[in-house]
One Martini backbone bead per residue (centre of mass of N, CA, C, O) as a GRO file, in nm:
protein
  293
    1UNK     BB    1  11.221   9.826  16.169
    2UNK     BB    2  11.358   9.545  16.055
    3UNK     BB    3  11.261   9.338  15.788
    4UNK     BB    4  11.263   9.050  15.694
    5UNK     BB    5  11.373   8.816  15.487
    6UNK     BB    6  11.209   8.661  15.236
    7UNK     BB    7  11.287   8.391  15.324
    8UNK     BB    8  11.224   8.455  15.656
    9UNK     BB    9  10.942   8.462  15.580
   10UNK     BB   10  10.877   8.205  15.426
   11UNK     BB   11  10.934   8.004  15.678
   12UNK     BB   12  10.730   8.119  15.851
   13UNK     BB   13  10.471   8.028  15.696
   14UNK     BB   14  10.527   7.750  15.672
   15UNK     BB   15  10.540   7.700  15.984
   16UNK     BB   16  10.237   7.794  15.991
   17UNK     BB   17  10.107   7.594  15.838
   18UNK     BB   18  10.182   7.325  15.935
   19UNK     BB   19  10.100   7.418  16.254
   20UNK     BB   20   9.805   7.403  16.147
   21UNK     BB   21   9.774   7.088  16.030
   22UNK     BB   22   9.814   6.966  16.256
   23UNK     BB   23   9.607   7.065  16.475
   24UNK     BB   24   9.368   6.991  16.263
   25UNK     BB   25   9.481   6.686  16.294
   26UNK     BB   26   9.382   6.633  16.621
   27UNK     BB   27   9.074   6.780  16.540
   28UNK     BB   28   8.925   6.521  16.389
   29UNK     BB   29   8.834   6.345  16.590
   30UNK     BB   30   8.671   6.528  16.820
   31UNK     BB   31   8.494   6.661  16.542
   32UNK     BB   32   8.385   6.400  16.435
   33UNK     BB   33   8.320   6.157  16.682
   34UNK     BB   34   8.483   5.876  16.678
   35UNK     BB   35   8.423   5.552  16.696
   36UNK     BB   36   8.576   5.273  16.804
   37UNK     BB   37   8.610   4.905  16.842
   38UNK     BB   38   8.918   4.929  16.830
   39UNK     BB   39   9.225   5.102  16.870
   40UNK     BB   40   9.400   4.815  16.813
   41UNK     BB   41   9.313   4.776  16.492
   42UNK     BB   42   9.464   4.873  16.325
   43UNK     BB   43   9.532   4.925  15.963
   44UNK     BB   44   9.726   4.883  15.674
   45UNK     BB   45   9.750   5.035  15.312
   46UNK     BB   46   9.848   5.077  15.014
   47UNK     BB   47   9.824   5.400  14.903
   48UNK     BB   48   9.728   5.242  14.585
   49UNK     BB   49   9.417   5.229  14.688
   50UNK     BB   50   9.348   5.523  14.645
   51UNK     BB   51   9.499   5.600  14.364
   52UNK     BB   52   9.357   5.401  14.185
   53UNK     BB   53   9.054   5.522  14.261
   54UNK     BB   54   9.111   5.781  14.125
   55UNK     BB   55   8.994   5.889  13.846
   56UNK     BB   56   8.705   5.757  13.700
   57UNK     BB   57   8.613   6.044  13.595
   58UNK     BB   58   8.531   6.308  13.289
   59UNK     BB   59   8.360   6.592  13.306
   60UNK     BB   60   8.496   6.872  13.291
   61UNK     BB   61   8.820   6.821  13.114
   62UNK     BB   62   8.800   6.656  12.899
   63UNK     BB   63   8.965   6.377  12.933
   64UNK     BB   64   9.032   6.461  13.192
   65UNK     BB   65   9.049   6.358  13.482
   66UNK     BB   66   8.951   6.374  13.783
   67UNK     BB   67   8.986   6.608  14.070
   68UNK     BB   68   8.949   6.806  14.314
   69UNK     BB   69   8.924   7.161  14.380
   70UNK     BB   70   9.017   7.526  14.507
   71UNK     BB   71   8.853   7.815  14.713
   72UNK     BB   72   8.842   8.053  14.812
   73UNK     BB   73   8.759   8.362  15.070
   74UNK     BB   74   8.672   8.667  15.101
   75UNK     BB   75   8.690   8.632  14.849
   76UNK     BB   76   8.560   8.456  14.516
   77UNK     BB   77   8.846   8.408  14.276
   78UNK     BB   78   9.001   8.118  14.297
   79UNK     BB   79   9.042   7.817  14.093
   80UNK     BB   80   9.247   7.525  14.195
   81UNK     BB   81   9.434   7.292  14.063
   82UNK     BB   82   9.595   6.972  14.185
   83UNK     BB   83   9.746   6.673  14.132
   84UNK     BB   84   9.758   6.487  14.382
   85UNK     BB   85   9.725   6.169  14.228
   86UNK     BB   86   9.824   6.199  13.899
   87UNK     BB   87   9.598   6.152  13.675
   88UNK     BB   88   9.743   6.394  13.470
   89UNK     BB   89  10.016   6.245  13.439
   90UNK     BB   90   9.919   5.971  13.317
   91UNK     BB   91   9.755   6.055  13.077
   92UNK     BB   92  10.010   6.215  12.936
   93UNK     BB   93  10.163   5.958  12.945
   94UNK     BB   94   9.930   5.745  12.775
   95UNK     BB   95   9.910   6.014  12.577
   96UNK     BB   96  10.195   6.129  12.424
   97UNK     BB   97  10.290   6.306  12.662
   98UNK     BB   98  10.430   6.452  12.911
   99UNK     BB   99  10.671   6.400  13.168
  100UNK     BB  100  10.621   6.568  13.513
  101UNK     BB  101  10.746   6.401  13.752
  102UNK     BB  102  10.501   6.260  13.923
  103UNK     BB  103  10.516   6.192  14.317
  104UNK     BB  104  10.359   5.932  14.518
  105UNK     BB  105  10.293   5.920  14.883
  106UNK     BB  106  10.192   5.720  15.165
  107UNK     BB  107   9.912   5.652  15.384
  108UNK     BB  108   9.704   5.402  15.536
  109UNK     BB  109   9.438   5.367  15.748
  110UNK     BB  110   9.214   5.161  15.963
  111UNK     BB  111   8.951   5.131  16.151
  112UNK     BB  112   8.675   4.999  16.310
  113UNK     BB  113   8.322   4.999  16.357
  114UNK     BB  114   8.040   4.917  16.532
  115UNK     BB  115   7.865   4.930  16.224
  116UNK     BB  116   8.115   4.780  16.047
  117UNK     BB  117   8.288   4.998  15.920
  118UNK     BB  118   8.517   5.253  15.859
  119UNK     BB  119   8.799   5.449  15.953
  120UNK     BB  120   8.980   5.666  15.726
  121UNK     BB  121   9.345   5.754  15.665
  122UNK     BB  122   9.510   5.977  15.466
  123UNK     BB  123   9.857   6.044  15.359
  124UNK     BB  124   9.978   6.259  15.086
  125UNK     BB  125  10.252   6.288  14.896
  126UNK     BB  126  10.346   6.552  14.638
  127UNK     BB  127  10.510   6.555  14.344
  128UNK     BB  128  10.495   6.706  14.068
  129UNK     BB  129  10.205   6.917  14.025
  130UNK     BB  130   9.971   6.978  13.843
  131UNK     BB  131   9.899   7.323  13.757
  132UNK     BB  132   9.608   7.551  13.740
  133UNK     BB  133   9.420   7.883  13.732
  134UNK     BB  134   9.107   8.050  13.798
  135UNK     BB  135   8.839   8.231  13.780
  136UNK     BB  136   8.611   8.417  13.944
  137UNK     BB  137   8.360   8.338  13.778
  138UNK     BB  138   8.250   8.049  13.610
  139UNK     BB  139   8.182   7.914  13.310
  140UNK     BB  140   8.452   7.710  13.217
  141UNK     BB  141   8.716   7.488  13.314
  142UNK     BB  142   8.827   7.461  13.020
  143UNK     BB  143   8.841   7.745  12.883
  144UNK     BB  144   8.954   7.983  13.075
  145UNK     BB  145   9.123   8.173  13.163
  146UNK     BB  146   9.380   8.163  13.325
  147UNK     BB  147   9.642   8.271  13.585
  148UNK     BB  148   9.760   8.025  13.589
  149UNK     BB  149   9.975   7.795  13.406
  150UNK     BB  150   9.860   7.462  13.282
  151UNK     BB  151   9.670   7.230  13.119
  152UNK     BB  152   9.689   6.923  13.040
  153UNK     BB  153   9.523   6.963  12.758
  154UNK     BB  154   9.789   7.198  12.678
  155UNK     BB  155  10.010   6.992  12.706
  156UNK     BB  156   9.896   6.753  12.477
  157UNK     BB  157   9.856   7.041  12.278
  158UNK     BB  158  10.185   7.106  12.394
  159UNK     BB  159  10.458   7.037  12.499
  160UNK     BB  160  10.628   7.281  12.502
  161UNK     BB  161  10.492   7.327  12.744
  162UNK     BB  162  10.582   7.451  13.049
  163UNK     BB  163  10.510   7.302  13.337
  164UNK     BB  164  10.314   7.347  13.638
  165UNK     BB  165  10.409   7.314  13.983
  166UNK     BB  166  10.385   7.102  14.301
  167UNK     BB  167  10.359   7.089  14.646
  168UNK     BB  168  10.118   6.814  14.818
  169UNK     BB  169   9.950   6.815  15.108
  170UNK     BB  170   9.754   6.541  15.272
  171UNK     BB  171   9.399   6.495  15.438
  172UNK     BB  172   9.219   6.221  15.491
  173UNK     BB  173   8.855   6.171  15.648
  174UNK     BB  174   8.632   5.842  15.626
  175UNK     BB  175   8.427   5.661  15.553
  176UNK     BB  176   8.327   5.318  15.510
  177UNK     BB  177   8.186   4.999  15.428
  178UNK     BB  178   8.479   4.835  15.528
  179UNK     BB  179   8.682   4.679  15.581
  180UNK     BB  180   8.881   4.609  15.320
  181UNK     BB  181   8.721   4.833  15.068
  182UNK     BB  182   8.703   4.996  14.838
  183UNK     BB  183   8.815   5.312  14.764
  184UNK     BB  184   8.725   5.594  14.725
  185UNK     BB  185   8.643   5.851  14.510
  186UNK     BB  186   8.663   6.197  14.590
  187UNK     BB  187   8.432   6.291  14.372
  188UNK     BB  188   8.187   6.152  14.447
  189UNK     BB  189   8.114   6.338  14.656
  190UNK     BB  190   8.044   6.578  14.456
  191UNK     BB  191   7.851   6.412  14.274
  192UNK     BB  192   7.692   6.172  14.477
  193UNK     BB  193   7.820   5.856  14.434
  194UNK     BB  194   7.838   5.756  14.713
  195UNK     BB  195   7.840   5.548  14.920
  196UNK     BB  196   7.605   5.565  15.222
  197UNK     BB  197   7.849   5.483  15.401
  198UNK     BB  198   8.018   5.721  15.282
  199UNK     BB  199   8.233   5.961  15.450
  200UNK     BB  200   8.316   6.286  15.461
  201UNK     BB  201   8.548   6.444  15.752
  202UNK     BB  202   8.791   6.526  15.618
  203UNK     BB  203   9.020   6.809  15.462
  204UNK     BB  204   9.309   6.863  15.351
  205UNK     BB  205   9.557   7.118  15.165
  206UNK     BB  206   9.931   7.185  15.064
  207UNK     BB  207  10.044   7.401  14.877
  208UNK     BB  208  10.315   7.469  14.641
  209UNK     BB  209  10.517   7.693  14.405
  210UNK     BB  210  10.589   7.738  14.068
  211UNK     BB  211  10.512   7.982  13.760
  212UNK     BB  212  10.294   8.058  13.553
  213UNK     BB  213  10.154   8.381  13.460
  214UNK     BB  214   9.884   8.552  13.374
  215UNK     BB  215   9.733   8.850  13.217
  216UNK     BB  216   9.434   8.769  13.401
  217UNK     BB  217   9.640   8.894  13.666
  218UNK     BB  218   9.763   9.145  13.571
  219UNK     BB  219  10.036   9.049  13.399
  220UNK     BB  220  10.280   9.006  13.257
  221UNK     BB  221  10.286   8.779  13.053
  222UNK     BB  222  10.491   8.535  13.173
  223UNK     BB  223  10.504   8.573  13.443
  224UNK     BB  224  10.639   8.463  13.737
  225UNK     BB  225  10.532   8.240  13.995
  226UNK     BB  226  10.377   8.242  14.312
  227UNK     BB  227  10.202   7.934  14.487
  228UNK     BB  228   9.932   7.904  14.760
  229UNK     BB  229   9.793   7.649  14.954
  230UNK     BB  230   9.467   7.635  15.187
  231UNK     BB  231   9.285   7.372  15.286
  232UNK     BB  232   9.038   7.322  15.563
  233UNK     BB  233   8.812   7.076  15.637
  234UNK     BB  234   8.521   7.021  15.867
  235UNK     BB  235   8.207   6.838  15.879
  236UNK     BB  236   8.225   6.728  16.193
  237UNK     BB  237   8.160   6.957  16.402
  238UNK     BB  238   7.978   7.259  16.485
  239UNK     BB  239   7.956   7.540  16.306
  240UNK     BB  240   8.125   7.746  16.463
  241UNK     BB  241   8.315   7.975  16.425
  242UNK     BB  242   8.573   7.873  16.228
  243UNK     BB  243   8.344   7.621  16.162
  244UNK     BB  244   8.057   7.751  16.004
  245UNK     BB  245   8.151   7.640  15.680
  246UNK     BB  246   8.379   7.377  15.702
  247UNK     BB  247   8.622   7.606  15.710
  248UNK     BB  248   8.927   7.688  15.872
  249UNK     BB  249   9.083   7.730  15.563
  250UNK     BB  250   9.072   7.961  15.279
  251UNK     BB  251   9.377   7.971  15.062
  252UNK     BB  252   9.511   8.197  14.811
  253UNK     BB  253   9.767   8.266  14.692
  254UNK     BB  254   9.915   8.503  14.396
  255UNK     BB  255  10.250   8.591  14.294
  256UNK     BB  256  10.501   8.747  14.210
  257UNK     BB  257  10.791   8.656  14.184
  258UNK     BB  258  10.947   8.847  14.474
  259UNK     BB  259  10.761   8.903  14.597
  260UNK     BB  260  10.642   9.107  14.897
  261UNK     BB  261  10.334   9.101  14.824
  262UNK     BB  262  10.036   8.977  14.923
  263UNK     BB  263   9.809   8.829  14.730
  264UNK     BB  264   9.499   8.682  14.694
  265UNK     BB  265   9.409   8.875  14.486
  266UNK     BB  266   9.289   9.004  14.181
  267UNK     BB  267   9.261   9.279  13.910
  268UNK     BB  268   9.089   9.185  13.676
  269UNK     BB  269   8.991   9.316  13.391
  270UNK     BB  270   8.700   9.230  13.536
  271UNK     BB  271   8.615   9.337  13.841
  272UNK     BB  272   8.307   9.296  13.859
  273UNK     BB  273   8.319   8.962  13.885
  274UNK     BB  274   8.326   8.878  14.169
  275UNK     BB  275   8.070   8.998  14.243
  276UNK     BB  276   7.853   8.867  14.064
  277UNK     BB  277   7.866   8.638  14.217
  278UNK     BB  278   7.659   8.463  14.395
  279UNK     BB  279   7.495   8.392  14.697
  280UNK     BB  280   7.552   8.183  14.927
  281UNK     BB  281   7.428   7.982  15.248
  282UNK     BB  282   7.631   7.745  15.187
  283UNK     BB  283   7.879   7.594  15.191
  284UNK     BB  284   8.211   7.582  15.092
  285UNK     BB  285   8.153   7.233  14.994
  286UNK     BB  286   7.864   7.375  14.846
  287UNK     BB  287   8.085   7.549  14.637
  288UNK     BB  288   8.200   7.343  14.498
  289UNK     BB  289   7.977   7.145  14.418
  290UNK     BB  290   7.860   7.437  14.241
  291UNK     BB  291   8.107   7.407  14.019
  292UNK     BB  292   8.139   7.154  13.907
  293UNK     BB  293   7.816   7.129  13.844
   0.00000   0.00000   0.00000
């Protein structure tokens, strides 16, 4: 039997990602238990109210803005940086570092909820977002070797270098204090800063680019590599079969450009790393939430 050429085994995928994320975008509703006070008062707000309120501390990357990454599972070797937000692009740009021509689209819609709250949805589309991977377990966020990419503050301190970027789509949904209310940092959530009438209900993010693989993927330095990602998020859900970590998707792909073969992981230079990570028995977003802090 012939098999696929590498585009349409690509388009294949792509195809499939799509359609996991409308799917478990129609579930976040049923999933979520959301009662509207009024399903005809949805209100639109621009965009730039969720954008502007990202990037707000600097805890993790000094002096980089902060903003959620994501990790694989089964096993746990990968940690992804996306600037879904543009915040590490802002930076770069007003610290007269490069500029990576990252540009964001979305829409923002809520509609009110019957204990005064709002039920609030971003999706958000991002092109030329910095990226790049670490391995797990993590030592130091800011200083780990590489698997792929450069970090914003090594484009800062080194212009020449070419970022990795990538294509991310995004989609959040949470609740509010009140209609229109400024909307929260989404690291908020990870640091517990967030005011407790606002609830993160669901993320999804789907990421793809092209970039530099480094050394400790185990490929000669500088190899080209395309980089994919999928994490679907549901919080409010049953947690019981594919929801039962509150993610039904976490999924690193990370391999040479034009390899036909996919692989999550790779078997870094310390093998017996990815085993030594202790065992959670919390989800996946409290997996991720002990990576930050």
């Amino acid at each position: 039997m012939r098999s696929l050429p590498y585009r349409a085994r690509r388009a294949a995928r792509t195809v499939l990602m799509l359609v996991t994320t409308v799917s478990l975008s129609f579930s976040i509703a049923r999933a979520a238990g959301i009662k509207t006070a009024d399903p005809d008062a949805a209100s639109s707000r621009p965009i730039s109210d969720f954008l502007l309120a990202q990037g707000s501390t600097n805890f993790f990357i000094p002096p980089l803005p902060d903003f959620i990454a994501w990790t694989d599972n089964a096993p746990l070797t990968m940690f992804a940086s996306v600037d879904y937000a543009g915040v590490v692009a802002a930076y770069l740009l007003s610290h007269g570092g490069p500029n990576v021509g990252t540009e964001m689209a979305g829409t923002v819609s809520e509609r009110p909820l019957p204990d005064g709250r709002a039920d609030v949805n971003v999706t958000l589309h991002t092109k030329n977002a910095v990226t790049w991977i670490i391995p797990l377990p993590a030592s130091d966020l800011a200083t780990d070797p590489l698997l792929y990419g450069a970090r914003g503050t090594e484009l800062l301190a080194n212009p020449s270098l070419v970022p990795t970027l990538s294509r991310c789509e995004m989609r959040v949904n949470f609740t509010n204090t009140a209609m229109g209310a400024p909307l929260p940092d989404l690291i908020a959530f990870i640091l517990g800063t967030n005011d407790p009438a606002q609830e993160l209900r669901a993320v999804m993010v789907n990421a793809t680019g092209g970039g530099t693989m480094h050394a400790a993927a185990g490929v000669p330095e500088g190899t080209p590599g395309r980089f994919t990602l999928i994490n679907n998020g549901v919080f409010h859900a049953s947690f019981k079969g594919g929801t039962a970590d509150g993610f039904p998707a976490e999924q690193i792909v990370l391999r040479p450009a034009g390899s036909s073969i996919v692989s999550e992981s790779y078997q870094f230079e310390n093998p017996t790393a990815a085993a030594a990570s202790p065992a959670v028995k919390r989800s996946s977003w409290a997996r991720v939430k002990a990576l930050f802090r």
